[in-house]
Kinemage of the C-alpha trace (Angstrom):
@kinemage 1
@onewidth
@group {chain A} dominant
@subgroup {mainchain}
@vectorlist {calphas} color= white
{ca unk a 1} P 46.752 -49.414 -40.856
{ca unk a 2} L 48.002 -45.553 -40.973
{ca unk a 3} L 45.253 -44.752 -43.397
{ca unk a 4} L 42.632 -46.729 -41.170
{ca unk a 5} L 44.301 -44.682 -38.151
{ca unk a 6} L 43.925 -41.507 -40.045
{ca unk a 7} L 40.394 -42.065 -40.779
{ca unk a 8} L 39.549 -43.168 -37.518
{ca unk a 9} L 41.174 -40.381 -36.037
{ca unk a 10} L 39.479 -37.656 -38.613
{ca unk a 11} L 36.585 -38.821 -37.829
{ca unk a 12} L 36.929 -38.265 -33.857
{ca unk a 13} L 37.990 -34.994 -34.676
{ca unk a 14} L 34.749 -34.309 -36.791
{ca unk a 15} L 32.545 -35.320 -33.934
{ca unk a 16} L 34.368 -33.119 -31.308
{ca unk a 17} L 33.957 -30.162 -33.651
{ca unk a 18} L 30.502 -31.085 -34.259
{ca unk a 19} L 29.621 -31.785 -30.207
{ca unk a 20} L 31.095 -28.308 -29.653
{ca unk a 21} L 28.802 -26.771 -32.203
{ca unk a 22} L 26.017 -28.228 -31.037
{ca unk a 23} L 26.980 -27.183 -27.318
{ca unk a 24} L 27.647 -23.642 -28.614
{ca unk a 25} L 23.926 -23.655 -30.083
{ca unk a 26} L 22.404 -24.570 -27.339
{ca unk a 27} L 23.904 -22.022 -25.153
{ca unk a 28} L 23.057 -19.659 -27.851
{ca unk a 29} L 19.356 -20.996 -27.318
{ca unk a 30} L 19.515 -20.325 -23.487
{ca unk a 31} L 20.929 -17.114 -23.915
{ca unk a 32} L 17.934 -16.324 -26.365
{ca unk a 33} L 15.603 -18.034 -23.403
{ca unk a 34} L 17.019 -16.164 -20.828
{ca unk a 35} L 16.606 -12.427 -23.124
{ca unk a 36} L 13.873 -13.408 -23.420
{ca unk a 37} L 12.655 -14.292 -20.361
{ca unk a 38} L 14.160 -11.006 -19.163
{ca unk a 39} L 11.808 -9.392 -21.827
{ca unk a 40} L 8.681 -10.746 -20.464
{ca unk a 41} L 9.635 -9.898 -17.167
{ca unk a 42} L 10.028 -6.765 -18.584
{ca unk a 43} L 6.164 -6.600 -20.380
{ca unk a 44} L 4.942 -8.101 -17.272
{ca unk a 45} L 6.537 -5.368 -14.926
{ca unk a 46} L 5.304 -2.662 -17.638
{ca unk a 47} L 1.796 -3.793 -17.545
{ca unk a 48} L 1.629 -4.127 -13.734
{ca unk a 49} L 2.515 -0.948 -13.223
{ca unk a 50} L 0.461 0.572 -15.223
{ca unk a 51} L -2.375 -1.594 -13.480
{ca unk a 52} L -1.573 -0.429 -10.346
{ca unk a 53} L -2.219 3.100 -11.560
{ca unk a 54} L -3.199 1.949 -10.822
{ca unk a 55} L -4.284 -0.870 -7.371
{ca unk a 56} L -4.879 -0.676 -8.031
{ca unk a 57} L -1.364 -0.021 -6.868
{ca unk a 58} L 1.448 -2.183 -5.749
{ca unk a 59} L 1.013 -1.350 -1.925
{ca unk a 60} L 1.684 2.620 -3.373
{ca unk a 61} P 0.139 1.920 -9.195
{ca unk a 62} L -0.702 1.580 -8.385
{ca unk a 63} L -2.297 -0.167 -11.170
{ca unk a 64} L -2.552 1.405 -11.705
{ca unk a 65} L 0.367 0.614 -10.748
{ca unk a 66} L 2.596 -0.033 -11.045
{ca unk a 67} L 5.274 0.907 -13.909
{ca unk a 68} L 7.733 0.704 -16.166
{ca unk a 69} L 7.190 3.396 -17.820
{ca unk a 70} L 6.452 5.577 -14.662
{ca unk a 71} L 10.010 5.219 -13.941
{ca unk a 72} L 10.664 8.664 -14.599
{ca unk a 73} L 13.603 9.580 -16.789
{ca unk a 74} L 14.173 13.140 -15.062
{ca unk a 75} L 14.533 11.233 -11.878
{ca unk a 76} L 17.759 9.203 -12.745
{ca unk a 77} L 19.877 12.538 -12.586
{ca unk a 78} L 18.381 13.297 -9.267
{ca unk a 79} L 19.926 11.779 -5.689
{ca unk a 80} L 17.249 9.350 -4.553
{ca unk a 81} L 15.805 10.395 -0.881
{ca unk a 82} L 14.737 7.667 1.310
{ca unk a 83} L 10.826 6.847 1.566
{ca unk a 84} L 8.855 7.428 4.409
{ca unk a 85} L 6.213 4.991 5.823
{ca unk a 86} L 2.827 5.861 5.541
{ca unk a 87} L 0.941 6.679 8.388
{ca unk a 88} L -1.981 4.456 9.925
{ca unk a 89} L -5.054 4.737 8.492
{ca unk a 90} L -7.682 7.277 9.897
{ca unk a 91} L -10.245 6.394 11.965
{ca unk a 92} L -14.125 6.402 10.595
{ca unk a 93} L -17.330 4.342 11.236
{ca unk a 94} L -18.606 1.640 9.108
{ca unk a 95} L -21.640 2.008 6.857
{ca unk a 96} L -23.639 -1.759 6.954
{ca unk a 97} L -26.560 -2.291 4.357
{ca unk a 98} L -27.153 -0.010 2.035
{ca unk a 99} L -25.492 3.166 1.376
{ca unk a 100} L -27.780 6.162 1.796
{ca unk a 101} L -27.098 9.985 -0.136
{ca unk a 102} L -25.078 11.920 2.538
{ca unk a 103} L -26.274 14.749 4.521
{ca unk a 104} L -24.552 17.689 5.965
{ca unk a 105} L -21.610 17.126 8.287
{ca unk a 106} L -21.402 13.506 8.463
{ca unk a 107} L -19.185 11.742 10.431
{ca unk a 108} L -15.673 9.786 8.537
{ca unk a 109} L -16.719 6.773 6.846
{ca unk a 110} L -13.812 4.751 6.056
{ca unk a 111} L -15.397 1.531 4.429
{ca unk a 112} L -18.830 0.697 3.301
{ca unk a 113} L -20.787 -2.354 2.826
{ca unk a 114} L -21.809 -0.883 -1.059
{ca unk a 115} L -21.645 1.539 -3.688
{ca unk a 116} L -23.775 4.594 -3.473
{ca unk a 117} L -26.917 5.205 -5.430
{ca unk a 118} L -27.150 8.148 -7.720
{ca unk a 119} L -27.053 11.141 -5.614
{ca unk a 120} L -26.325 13.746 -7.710
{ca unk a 121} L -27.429 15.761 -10.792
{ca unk a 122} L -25.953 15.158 -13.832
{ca unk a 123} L -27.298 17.799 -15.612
{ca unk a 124} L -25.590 20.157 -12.919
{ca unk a 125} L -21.806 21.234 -12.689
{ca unk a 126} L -19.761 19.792 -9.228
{ca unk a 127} L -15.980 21.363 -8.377
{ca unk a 128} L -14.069 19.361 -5.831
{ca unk a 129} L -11.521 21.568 -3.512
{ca unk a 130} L -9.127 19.724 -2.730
{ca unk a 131} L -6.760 20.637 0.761
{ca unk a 132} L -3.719 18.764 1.754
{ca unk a 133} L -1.373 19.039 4.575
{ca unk a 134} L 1.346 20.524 1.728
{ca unk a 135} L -1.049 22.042 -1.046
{ca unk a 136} L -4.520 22.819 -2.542
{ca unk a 137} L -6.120 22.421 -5.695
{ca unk a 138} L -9.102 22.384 -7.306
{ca unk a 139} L -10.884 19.942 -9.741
{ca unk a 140} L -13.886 20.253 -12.412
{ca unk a 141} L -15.888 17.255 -11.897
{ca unk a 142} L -17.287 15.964 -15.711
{ca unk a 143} L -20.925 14.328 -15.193
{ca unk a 144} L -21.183 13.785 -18.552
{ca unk a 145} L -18.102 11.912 -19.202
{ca unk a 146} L -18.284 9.624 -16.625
{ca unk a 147} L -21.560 10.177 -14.615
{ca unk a 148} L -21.558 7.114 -12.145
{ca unk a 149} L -17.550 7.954 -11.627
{ca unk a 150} L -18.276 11.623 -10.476
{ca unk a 151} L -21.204 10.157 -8.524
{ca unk a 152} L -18.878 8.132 -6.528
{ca unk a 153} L -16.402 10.511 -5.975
{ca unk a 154} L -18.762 12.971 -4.700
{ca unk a 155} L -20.721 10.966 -1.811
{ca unk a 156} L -17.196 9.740 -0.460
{ca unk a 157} L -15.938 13.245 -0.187
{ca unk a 158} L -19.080 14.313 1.453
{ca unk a 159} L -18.941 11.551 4.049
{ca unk a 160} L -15.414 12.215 4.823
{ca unk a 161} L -13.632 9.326 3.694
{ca unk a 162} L -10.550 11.131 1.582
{ca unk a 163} L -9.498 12.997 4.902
{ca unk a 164} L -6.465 11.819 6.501
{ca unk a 165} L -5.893 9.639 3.346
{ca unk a 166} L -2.076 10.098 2.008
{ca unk a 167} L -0.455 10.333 -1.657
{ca unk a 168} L 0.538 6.335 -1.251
{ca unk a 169} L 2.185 6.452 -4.966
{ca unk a 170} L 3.721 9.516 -6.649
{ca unk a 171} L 5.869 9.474 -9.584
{ca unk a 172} L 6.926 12.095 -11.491
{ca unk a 173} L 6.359 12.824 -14.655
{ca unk a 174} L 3.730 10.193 -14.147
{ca unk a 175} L 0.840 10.735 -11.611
{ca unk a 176} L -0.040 11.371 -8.182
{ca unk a 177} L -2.229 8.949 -6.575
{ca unk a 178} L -4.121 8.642 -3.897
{ca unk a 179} L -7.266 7.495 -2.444
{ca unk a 180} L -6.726 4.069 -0.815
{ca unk a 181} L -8.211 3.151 2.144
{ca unk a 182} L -5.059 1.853 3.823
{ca unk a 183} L -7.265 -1.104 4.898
{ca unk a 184} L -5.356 -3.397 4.949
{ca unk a 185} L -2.775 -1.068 3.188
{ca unk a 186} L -2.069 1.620 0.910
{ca unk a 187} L -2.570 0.382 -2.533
{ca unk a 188} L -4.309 -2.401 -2.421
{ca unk a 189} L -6.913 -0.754 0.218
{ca unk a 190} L -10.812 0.111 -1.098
{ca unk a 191} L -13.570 1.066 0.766
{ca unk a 192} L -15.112 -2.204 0.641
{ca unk a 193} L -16.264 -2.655 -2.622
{ca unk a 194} L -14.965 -1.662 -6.195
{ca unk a 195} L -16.610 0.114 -9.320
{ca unk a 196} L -16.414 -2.919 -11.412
{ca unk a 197} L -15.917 -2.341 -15.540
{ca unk a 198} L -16.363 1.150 -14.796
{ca unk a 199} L -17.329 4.167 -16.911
{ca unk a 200} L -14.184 3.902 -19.698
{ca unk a 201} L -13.590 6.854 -21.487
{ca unk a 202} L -13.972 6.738 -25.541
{ca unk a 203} L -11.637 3.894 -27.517
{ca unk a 204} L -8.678 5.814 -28.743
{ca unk a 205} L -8.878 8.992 -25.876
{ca unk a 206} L -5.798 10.522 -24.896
{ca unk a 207} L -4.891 11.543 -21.188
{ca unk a 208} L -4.330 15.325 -20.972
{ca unk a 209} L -2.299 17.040 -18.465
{ca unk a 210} L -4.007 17.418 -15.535
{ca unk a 211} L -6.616 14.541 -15.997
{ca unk a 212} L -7.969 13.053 -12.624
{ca unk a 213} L -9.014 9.008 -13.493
{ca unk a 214} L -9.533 6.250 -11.393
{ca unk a 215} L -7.337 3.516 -10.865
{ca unk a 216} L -7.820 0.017 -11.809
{ca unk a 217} L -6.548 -3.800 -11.103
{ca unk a 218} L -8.581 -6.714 -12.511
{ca unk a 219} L -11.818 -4.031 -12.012
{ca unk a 220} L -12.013 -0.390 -11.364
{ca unk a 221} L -11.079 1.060 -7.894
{ca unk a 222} L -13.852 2.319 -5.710
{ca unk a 223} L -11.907 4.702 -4.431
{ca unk a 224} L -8.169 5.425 -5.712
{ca unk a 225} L -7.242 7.888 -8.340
{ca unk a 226} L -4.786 9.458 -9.591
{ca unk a 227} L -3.634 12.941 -11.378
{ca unk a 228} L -1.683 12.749 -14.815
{ca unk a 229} L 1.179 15.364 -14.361
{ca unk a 230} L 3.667 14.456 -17.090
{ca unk a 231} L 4.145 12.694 -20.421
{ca unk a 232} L 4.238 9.119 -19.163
{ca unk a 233} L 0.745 9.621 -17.757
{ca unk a 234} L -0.517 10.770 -20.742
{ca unk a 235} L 0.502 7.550 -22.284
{ca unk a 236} L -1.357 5.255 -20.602
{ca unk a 237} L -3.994 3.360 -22.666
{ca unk a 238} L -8.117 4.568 -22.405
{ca unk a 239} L -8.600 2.503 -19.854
{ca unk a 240} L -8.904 4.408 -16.641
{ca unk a 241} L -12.078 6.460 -16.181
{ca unk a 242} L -11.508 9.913 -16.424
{ca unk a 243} L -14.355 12.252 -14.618
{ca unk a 244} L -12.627 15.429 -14.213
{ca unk a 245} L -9.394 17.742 -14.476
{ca unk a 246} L -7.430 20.166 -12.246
{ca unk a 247} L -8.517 23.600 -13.085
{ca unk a 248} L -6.429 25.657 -10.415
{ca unk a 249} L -3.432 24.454 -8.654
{ca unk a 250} L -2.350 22.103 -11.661
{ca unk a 251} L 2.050 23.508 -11.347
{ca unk a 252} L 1.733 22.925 -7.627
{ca unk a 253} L 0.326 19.104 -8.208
{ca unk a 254} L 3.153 19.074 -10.351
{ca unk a 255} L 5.848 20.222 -8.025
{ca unk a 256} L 4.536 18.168 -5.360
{ca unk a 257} L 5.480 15.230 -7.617
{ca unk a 258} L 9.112 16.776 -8.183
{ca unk a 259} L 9.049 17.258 -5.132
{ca unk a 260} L 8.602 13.986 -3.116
{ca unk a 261} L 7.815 11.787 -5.762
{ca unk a 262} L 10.301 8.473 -6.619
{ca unk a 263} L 10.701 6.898 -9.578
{ca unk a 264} L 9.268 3.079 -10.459
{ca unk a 265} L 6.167 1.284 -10.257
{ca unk a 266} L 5.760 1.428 -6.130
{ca unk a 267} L 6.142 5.417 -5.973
{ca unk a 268} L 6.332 5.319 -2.387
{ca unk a 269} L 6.455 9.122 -1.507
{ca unk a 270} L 10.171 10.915 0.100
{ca unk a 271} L 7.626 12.819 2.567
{ca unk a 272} L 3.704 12.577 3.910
{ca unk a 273} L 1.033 14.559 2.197
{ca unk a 274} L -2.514 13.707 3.448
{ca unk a 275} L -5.886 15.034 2.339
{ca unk a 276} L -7.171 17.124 4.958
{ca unk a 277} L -11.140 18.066 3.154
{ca unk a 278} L -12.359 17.478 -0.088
{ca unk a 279} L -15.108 20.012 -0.307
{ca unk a 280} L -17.797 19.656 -3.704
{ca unk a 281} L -19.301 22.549 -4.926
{ca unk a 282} L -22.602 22.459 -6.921
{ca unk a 283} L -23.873 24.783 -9.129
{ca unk a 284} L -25.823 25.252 -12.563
């Protein structure tokens, strides 16, 4: 009976070792679930960011934005100011039907019923002077990179629509963005309609300091762009439209983002800085 009782007895003990490894391995499992579900959300928040970069922002990139890795590193040693909220948007008429080439002085437009047509020259050079309420700065258009981009770009600055618009997203070492309607918010605001595919620049490109591209979501925005003004921007994969570059005024840009910029995928700004005129120069 003692051996019987031994055996019996042995073998309970076998099966509560062998419960509590199996218990032990499936915690292990849900530890490795929950890593990497913590990974994914990790991907996922990487990816929108950069998306929102571009909303093509996450209300402020957005995409574009949006980011991951616009969290900037130089911003962790820094003592985080509180946001501001962005200011309503400005006022401006609405275009109906089609959109027609702009004339001289017209009136804010702040949404349109459709894309332009081709209004300018390709074959001709366009500089877009850029003045906001903290700095100025000037940008080389590029026609032949990204012809329907510039296109764009140009007939909304000559109607009026950038002025009043804020900075909704800026990051630094990452971008400054801007451009959003604010209808019905900053970031995920257009100007009623959106550049679809878009004009992508070649497979492989890489950003270069200074780079003004367009932001994107699940298509191209009609509207929002953004400046590259540090190494994380320069990361980002080709797949932002790039028509143009800041020529003069490239360190202040930069400054600006030191400045009042906050790190993470919403960038919501420490202080206000509107466009007040986007003025396009043609020549050539």
């Amino acid at each position: 009976m003692a051996t019987a009782k031994s055996k019996r007895q042995g073998q309970a003990q076998r099966s509560r070792v062998a419960a509590a490894q199996q218990a032990a391995e499936r915690a292990k499992r849900r530890r490795r679930s929950a890593v990497g579900a913590i990974a994914v959300v990790g991907i996922v928040a990487l990816v929108a960011g950069i998306a929102t970069v571009v909303n093509a922002s996450s209300g402020g990139d957005k995409s574009a934005a949006s980011t991951g890795s616009s969290g900037s590193s130089t911003s962790s040693t820094q003592k985080q100011q509180p946001t501001v909220s962005l200011p309503k948007p400005p006022p401006g008429r609405t275009l109906k039907g089609a959109t027609p080439c702009p004339g001289a002085g017209e009136a804010r437009v702040a949404q349109f019923a459709q894309p332009p047509p081709m209004c300018i020259d390709v074959k001709k050079r366009y500089t877009a002077t850029v003045k906001t309420s903290d700095i100025s700065f000037d940008i080389q258009l590029d026609p032949a990179m990204a012809p329907t981009t510039v296109n764009n770009f140009v007939v909304l600055a000559k109607y009026g629509y950038f002025d009043g618009l804020p900075f909704h997203r800026v990051i630094p070492g990452f971008v400054v963005q801007g451009g959003s309607s604010g209808i019905p918010d900053y970031g995920t605001g257009e100007p009623g309609y959106d550049l679809g595919a878009g004009e992508l620049p070649p497979s492989g490109y890489k950003y270069k300091m200074g780079d003004i591209a367009m932001a994107k979501a699940q298509t191209i925005s009609g509207s929002q762009f953004f400046i590259v003004v540090g190494t994380q921007g320069q990361a980002l994969p080709a797949q932002y439209p790039r028509f143009g570059t800041v020529t003069t005024g490239l360190s202040a840009v930069q400054q600006l983002a030191e400045r009042i910029g906050t790190p993470g995928s919403d960038g919501t700004p420490t202080k206000v800085v509107t466009i007040r005129s986007v003025t396009i120069t043609e020549s050539g």
